[in-house]
BATOR-881478 format. One record per residue (C-alpha): residue number from 1; residue in one letter; x, y, z. Coordinates in nm, 4 decimals. Layout:
BEGIN
{i NUM aa A xx X yy Y zz Z}
...
This chain:
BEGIN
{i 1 aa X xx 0.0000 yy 0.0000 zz 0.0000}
{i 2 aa X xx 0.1174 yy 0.3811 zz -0.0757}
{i 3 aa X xx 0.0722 yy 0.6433 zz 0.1690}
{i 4 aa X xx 0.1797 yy 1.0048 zz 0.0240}
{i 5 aa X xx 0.3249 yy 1.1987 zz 0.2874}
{i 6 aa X xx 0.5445 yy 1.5489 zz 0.2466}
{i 7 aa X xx 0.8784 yy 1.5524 zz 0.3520}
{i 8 aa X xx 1.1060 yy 1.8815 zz 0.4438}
{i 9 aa X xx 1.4167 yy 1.9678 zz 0.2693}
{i 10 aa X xx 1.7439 yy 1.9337 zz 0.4810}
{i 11 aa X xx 1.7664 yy 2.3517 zz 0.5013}
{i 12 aa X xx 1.3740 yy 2.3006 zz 0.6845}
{i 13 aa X xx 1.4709 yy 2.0371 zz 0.8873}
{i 14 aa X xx 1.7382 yy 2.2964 zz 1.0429}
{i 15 aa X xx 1.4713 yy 2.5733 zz 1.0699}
{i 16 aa X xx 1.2846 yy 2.3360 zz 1.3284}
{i 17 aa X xx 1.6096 yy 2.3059 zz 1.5640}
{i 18 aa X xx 1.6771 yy 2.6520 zz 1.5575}
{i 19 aa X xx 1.6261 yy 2.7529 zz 1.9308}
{i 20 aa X xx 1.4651 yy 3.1143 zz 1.8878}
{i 21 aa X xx 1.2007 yy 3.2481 zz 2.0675}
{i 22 aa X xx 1.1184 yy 3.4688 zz 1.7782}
{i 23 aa X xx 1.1131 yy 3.1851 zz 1.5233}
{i 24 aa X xx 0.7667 yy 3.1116 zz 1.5563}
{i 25 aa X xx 0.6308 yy 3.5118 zz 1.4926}
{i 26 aa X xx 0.8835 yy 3.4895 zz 1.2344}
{i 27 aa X xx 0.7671 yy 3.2065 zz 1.0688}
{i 28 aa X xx 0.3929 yy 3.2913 zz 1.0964}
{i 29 aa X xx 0.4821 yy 3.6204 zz 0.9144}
{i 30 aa X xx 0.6407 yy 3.4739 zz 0.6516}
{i 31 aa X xx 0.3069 yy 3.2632 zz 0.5611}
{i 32 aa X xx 0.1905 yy 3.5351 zz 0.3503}
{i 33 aa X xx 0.4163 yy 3.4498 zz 0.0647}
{i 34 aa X xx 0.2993 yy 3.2287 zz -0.1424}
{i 35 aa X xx 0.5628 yy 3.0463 zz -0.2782}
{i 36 aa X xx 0.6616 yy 2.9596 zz 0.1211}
{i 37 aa X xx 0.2884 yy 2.9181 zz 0.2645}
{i 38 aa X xx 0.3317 yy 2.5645 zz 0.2155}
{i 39 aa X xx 0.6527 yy 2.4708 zz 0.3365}
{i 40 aa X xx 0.5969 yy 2.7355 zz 0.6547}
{i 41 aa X xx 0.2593 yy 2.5705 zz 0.7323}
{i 42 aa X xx 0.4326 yy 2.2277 zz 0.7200}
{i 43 aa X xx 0.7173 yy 2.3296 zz 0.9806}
{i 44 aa X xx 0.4968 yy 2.5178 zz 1.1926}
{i 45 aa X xx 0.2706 yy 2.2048 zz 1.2680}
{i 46 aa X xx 0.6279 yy 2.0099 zz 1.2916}
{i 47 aa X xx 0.6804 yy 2.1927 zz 1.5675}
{i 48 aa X xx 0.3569 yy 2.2642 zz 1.7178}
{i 49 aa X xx 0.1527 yy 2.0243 zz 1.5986}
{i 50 aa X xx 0.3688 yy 1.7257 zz 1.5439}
{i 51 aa X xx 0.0849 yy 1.4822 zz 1.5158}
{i 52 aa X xx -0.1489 yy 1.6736 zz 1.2989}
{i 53 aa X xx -0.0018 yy 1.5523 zz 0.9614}
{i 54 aa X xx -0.2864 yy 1.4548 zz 0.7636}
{i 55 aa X xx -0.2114 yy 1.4817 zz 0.3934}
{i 56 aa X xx -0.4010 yy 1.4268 zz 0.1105}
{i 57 aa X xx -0.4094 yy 1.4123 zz -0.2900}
{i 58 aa X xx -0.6661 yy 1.4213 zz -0.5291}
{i 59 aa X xx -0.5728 yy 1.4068 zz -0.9084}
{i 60 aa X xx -0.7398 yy 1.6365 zz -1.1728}
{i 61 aa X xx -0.7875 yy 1.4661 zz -1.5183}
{i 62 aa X xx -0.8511 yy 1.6180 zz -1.8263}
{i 63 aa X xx -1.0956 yy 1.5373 zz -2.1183}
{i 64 aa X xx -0.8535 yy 1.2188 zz -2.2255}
{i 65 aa X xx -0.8199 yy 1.0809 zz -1.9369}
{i 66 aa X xx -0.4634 yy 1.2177 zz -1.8398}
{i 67 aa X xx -0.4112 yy 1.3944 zz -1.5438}
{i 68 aa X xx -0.3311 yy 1.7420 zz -1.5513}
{i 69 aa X xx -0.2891 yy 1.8619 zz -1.2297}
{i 70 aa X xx -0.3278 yy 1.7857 zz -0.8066}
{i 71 aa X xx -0.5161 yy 1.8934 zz -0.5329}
{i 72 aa X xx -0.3130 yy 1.8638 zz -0.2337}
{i 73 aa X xx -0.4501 yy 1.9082 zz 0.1285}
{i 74 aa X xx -0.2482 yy 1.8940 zz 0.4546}
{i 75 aa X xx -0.3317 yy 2.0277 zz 0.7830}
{i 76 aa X xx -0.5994 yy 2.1889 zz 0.6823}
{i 77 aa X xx -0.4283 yy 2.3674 zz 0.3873}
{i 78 aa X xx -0.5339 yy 2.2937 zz 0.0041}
{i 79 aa X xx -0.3516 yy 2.4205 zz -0.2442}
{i 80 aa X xx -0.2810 yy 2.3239 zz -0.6418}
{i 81 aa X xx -0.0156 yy 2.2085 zz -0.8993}
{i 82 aa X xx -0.0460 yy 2.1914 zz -1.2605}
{i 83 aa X xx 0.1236 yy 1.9234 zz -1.4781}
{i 84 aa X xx 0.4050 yy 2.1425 zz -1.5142}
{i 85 aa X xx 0.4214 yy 2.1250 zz -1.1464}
{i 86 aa X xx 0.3546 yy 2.4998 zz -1.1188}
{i 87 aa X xx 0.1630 yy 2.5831 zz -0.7899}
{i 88 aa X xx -0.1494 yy 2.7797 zz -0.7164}
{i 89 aa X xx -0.2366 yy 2.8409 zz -0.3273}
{i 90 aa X xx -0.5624 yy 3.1301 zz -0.3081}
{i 91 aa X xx -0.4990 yy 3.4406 zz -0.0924}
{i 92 aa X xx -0.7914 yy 3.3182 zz 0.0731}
{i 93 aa X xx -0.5926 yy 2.9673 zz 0.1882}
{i 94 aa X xx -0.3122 yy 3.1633 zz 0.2782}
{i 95 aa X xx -0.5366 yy 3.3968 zz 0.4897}
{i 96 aa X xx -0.6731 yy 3.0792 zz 0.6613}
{i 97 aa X xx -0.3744 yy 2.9627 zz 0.8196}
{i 98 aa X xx -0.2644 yy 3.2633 zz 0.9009}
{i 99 aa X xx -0.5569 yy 3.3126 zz 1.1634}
{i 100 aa X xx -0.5142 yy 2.9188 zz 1.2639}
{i 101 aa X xx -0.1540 yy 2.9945 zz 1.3311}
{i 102 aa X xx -0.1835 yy 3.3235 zz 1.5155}
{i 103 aa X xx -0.4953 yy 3.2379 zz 1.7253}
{i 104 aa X xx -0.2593 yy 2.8576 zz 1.8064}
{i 105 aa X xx 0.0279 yy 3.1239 zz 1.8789}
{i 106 aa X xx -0.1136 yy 3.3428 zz 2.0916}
{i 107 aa X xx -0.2914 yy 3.0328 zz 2.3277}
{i 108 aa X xx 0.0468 yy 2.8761 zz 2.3151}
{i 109 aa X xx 0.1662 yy 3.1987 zz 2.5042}
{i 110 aa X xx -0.1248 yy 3.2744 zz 2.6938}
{i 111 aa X xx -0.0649 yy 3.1981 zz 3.1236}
């Protein structure tokens, strides 16, 4: 049986040991690009959230029956890739966990 699951890059891997107390904030900011929304999202529930991995992938098939593109979903986050593997995450996806991250933030750091 296959499972898909996403894996980090080495250079993410490091981002999670990094002992910062600002890393979090930091990372939460940078959400709101784009082209990092995805990865971000993914170390952010690495480290608070290591359990919550769900992941999921739904092809897209055109007329002929070949696939031209994915749906992917993880954590909560959906995004899209064409079959030139160019990817397409809506300002309103990227606006979503935004607020999940802040409001998880700020009742991390609440007494």
């Amino acid at each position: 049986m296959y499972v898909p699951r996403l894996s980090l890059y080495e250079d993410a891997k490091r981002v999670i040991k990094i002992n910062d107390e600002t890393k979090i904030r930091k990372l939460i900011i940078g959400l709101a690009d784009g082209k990092k929304t995805v990865v971000i999202h993914q170390i952010l529930t690495s480290i608070l959230e290591p359990g919550n991995d769900s992941f999921g992938v739904t092809y897209v098939y055109g007329k002929d029956g070949r696939v031209i593109g994915c749906d992917f979903t993880y954590n909560g986050l959906k995004w899209s890739t064409d079959s030139l593997q160019n990817g397409n995450i809506s300002q309103e996806e990227i606006n979503k966990v935004e607020r999940y991250w802040r409001q998880t933030e700020s009742v991390r750091r609440s007494p």
